[in-house]
ZATORPA-375156 format. One line per 2 residues: their letters; for each residue x, y, z negated of N, C-alpha, C. Coordinates in nm, 3 decimals, always signed. Layout:
REM residues N
A = X,Y,Z,X,Y,Z,X,Y,Z ~ ...
This chain:
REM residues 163
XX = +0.719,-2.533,+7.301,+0.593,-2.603,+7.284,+0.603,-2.747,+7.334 ~ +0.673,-2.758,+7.410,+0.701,-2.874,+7.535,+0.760,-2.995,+7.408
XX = +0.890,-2.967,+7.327,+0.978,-2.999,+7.235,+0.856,-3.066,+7.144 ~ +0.761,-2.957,+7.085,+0.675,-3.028,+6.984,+0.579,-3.137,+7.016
XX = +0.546,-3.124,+7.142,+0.472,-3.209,+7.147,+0.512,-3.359,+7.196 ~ +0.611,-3.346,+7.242,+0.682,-3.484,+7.263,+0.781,-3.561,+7.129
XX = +0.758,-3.433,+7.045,+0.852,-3.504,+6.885,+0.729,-3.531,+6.830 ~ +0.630,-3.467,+6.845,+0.470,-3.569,+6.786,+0.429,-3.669,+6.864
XX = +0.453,-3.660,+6.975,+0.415,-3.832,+7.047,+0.519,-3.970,+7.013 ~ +0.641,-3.926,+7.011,+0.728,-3.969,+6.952,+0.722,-4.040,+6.825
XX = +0.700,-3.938,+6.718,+0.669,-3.945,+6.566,+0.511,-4.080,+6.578 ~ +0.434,-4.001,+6.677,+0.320,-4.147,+6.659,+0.336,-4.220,+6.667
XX = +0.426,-4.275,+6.848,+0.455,-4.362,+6.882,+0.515,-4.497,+6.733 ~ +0.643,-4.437,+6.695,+0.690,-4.494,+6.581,+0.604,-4.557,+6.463
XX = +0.561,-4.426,+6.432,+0.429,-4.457,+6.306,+0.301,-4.584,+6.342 ~ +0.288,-4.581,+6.478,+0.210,-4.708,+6.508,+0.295,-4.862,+6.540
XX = +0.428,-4.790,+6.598,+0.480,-4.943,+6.596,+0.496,-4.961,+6.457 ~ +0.574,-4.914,+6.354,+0.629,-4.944,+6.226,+0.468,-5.003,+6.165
XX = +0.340,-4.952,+6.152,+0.238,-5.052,+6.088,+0.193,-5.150,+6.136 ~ +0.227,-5.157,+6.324,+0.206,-5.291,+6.354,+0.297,-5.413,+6.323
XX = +0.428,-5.374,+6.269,+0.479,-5.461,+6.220,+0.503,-5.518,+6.116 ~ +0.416,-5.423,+6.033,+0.382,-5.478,+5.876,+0.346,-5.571,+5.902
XX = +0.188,-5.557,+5.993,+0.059,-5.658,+5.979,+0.078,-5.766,+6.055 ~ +0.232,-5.720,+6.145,+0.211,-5.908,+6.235,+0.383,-5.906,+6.247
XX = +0.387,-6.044,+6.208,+0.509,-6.130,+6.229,+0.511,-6.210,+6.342 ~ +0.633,-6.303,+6.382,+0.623,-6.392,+6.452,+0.470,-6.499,+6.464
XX = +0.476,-6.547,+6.337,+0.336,-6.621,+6.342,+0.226,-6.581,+6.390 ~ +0.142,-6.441,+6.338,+0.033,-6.358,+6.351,+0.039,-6.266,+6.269
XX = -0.121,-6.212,+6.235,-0.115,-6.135,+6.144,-0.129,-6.158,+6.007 ~ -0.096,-6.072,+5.884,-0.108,-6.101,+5.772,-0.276,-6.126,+5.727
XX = -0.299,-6.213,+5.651,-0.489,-6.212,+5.632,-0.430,-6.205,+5.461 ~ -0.522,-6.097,+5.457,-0.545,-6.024,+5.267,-0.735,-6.039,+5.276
XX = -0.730,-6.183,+5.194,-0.894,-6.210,+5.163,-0.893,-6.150,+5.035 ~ -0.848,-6.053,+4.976,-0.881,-5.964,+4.861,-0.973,-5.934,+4.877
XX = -1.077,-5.982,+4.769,-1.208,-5.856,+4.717,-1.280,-5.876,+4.610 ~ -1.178,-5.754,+4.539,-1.183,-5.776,+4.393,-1.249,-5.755,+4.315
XX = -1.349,-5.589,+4.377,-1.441,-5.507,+4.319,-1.522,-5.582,+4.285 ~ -1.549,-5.657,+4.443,-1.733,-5.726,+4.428,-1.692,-5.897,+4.316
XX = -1.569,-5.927,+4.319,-1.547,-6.056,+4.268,-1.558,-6.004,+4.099 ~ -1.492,-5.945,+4.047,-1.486,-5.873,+3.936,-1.650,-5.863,+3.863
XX = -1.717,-5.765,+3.970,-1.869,-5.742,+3.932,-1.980,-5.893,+3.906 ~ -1.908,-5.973,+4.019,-1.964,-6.105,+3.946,-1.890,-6.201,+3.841
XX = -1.769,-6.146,+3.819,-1.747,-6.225,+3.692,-1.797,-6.196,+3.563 ~ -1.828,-6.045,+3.582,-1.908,-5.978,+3.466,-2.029,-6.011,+3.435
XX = -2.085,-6.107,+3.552,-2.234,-6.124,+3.516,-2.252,-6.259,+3.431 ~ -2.063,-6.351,+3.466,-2.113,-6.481,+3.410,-2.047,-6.461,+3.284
XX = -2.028,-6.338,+3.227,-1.949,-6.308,+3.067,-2.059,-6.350,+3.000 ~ -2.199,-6.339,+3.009,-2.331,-6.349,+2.946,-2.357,-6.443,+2.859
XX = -2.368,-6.427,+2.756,-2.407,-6.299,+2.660,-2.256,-6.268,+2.538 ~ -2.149,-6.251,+2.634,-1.990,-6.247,+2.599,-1.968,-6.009,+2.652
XX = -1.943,-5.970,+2.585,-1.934,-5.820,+2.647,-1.797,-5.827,+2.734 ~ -1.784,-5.748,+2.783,-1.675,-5.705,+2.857,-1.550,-5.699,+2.772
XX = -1.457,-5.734,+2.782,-1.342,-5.653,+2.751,-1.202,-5.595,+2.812 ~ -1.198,-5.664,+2.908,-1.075,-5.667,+3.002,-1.097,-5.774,+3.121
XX = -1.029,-5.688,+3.243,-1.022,-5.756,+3.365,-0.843,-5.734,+3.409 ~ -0.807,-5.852,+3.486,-0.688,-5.818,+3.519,-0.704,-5.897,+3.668
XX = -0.692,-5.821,+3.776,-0.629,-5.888,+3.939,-0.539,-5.859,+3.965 ~ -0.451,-6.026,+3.995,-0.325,-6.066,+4.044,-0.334,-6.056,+4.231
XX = -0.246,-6.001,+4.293,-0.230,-5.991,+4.372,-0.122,-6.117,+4.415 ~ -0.179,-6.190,+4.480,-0.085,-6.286,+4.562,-0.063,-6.280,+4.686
XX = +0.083,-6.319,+4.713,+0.164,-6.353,+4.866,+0.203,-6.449,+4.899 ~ +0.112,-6.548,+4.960,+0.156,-6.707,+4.997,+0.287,-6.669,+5.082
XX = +0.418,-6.761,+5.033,+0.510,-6.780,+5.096,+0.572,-6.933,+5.132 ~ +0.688,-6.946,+5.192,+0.720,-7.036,+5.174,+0.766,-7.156,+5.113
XX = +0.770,-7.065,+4.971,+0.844,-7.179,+4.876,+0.683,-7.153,+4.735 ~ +0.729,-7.222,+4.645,+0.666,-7.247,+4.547,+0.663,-7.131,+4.458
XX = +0.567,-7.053,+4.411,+0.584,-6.923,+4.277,+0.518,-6.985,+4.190 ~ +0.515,-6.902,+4.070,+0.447,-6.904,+3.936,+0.446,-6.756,+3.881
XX = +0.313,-6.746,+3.859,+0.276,-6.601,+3.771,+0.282,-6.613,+3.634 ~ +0.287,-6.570,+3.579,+0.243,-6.561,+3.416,+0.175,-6.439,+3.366
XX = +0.058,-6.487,+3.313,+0.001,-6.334,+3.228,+0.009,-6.396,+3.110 ~ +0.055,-6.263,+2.995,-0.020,-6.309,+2.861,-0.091,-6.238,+2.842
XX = -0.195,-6.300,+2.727,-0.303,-6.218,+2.700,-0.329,-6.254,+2.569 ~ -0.328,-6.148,+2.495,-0.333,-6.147,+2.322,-0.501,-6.127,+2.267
XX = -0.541,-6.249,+2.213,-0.679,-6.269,+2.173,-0.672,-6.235,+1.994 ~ -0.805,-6.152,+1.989,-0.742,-6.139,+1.806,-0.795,-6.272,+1.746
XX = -0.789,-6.291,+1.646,-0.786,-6.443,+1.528,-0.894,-6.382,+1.495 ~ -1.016,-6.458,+1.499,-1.120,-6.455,+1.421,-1.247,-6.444,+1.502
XX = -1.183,-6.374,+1.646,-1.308,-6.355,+1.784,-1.345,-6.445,+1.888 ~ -1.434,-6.471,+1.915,-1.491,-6.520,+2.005,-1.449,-6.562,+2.115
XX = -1.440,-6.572,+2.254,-1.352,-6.525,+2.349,-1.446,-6.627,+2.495 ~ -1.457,-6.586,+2.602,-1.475,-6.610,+2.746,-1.414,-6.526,+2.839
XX = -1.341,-6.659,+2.907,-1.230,-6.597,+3.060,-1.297,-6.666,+3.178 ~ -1.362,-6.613,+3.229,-1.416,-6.612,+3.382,-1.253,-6.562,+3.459
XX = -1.223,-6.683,+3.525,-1.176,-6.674,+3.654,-1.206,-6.656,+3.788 ~ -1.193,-6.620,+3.915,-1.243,-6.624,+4.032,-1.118,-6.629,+4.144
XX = -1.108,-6.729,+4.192,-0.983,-6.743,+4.331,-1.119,-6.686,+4.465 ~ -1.249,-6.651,+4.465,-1.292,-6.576,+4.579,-1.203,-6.525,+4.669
XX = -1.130,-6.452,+4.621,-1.032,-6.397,+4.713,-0.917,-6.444,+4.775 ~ -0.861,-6.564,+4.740,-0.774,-6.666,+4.788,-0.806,-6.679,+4.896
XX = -0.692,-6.694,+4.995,-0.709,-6.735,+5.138,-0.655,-6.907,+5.141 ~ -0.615,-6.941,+5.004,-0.613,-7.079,+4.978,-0.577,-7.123,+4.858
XX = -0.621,-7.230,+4.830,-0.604,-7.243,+4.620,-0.474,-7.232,+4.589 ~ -0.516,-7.203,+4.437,-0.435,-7.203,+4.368,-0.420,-7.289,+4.249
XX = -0.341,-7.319,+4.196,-0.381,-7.412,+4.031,-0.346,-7.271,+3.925 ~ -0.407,-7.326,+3.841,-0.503,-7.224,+3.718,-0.477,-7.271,+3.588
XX = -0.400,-7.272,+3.496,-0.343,-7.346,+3.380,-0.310,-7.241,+3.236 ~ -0.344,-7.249,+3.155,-0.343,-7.192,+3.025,-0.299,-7.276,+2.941
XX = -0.164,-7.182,+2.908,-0.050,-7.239,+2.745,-0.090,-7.170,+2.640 ~ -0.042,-7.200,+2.552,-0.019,-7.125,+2.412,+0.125,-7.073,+2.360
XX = +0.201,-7.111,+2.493,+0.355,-7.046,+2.420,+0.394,-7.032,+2.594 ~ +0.510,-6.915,+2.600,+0.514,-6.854,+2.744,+0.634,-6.966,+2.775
XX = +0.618,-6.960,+2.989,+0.657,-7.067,+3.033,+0.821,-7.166,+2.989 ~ +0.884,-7.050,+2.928,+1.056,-7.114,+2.903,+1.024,-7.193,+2.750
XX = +0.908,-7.213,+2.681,+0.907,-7.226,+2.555,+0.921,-7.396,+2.548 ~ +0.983,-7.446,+2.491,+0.990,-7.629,+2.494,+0.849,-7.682,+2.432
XX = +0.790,-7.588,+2.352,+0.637,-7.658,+2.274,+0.549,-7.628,+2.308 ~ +0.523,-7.599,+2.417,+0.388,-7.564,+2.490,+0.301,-7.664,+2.529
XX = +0.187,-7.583,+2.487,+0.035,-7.707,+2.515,-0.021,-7.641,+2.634 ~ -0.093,-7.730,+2.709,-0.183,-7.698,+2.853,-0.307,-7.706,+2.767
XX = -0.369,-7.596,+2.740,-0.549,-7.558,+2.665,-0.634,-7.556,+2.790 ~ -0.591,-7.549,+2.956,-0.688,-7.530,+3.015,-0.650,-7.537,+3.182
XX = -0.702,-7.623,+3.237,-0.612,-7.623,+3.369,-0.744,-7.648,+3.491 ~ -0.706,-7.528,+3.591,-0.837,-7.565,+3.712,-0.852,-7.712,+3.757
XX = -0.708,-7.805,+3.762,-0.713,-7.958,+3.798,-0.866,-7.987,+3.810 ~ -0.875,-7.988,+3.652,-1.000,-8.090,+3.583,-1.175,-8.032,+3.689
XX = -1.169,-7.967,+3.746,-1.233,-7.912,+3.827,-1.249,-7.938,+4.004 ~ -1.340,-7.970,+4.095,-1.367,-7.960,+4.236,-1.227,-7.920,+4.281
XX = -1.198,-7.929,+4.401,-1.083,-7.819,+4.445,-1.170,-7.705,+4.489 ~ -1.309,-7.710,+4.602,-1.380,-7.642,+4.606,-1.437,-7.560,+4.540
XX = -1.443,-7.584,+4.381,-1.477,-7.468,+4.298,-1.383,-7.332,+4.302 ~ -1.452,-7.200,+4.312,-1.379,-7.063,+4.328,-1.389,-6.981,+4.208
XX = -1.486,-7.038,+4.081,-1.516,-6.983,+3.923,-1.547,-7.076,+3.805 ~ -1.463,-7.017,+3.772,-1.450,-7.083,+3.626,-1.450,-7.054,+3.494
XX = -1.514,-7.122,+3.360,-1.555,-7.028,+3.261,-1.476,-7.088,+3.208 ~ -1.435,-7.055,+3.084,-1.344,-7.107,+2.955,-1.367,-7.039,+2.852
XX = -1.352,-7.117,+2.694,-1.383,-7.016,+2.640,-1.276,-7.114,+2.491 ~ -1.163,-7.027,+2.536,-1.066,-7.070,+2.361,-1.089,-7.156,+2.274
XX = -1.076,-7.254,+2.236,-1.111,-7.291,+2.106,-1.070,-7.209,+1.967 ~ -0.953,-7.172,+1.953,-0.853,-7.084,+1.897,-0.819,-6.942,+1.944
XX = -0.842,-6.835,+1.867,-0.782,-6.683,+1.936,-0.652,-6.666,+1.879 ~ -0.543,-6.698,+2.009,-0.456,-6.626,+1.995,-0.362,-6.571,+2.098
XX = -0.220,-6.517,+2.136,-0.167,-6.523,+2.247,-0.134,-6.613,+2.346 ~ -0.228,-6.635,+2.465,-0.202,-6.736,+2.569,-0.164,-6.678,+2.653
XX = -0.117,-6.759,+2.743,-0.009,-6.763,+2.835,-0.109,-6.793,+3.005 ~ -0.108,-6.731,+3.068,-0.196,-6.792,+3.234,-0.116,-6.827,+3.337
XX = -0.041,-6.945,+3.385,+0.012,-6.942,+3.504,-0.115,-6.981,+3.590 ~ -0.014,-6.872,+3.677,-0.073,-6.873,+3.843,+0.020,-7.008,+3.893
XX = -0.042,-7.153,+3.930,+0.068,-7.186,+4.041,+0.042,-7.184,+4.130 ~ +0.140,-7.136,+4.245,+0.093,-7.084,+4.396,+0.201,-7.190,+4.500
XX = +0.101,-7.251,+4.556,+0.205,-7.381,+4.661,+0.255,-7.285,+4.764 ~ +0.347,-7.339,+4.834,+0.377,-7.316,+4.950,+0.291,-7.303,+5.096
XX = +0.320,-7.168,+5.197,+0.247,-7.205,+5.337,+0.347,-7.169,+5.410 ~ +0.294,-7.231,+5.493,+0.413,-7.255,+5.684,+0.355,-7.198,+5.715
XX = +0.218,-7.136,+5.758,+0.157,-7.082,+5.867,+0.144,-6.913,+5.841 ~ +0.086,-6.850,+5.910,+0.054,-6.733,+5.897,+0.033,-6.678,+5.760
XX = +0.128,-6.571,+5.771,+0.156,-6.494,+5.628,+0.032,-6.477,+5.566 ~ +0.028,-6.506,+5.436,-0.128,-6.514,+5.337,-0.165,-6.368,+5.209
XX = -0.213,-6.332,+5.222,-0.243,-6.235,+5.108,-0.364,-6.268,+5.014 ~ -0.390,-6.224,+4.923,-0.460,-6.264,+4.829,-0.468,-6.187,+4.715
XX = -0.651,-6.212,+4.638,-0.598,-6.173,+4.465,-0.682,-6.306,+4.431 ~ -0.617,-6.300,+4.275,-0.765,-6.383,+4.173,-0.744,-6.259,+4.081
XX = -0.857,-6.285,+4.015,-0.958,-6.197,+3.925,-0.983,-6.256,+3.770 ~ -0.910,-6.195,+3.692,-0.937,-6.318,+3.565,-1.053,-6.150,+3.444
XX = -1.135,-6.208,+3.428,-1.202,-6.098,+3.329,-1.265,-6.165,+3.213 ~ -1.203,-6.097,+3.045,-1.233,-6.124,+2.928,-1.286,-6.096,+2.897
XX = -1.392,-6.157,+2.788,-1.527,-6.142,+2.727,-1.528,-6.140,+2.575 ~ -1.581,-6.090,+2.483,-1.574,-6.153,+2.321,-1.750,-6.138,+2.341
XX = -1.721,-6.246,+2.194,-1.869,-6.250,+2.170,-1.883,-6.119,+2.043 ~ -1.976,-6.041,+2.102,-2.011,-5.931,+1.938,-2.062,-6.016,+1.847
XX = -2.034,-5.953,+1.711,-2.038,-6.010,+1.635,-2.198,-5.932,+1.584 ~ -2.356,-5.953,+1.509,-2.442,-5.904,+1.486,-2.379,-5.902,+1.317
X = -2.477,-5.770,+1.331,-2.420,-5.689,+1.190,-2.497,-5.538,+1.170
């Protein structure tokens, strides 16, 4: 009895150091300003009068060097289209840029970039001129300080068509 209960204090012991060292590094702890549910539920409200069609959250990890995400996202020819973005959940910006051909392609156009926007702004509407396969980089700068977690929230809209 003696055996088990010191291989379960043991076993805890471990199990609590090993998650405290997920959550803290040298610097501090990791901060994950994810919150996607409630960010999501308000991007749905600014689809209006665009229906739902798709949501996608990127999970980001501020590091030290420079990343880039890419989503594509295939719009049909002939529809409508609104992309509500939301960095809410960013623990610090990001830049926000839409191609029409994916990142290695030499003929790519910029259709849409957070730049042109506040830095302070956290939502943003867009809405295609053209439906077809675009391209979304995430660009994500670099941080020195305490490890960063994060999502953005991108959710698609078409306009119905009456009929």
């Amino acid at each position: 009895m003696k055996k088990i209960i010191i291989i379960s204090v043991v076993a805890l012991s471990i199990l609590i150091a090993f998650t405290s060292a997920i959550k803290i590094d040298q610097s501090g702890e990791i901060i994950d300003s994810c919150t996607s549910s409630e960010t999501k539920k308000k991007c749905k409200e600014l689809l209006e009068p665009y229906s739902y069609d798709a949501s996608k959250r990127s999970s980001i990890t501020f590091k030290n060097k420079k990343q880039k995400k890419e989503l594509e996202i295939p719009l049909y020819i002939g529809e409508k289209y609104r992309i509500i973005f939301s960095k809410e959940g960013l623990p610090q910006d990001i830049e926000i840029n839409v191609y029409d051909h994916k990142f290695e392609s030499k003929h790519r156009n910029l259709l849409f970039t957070s730049k042109d926007f506040p830095s302070e702004q956290i939502e943003y509407a867009w809405e295609p001129k053209k439906s077809k396969k675009m391209y979304i980089d995430y660009d994500i700068p670099p941080t020195n300080d305490t490890i960063k977690k994060g999502c953005i929230v991108m959710v698609l809209g078409y306009l119905a068509k009456e009929g």
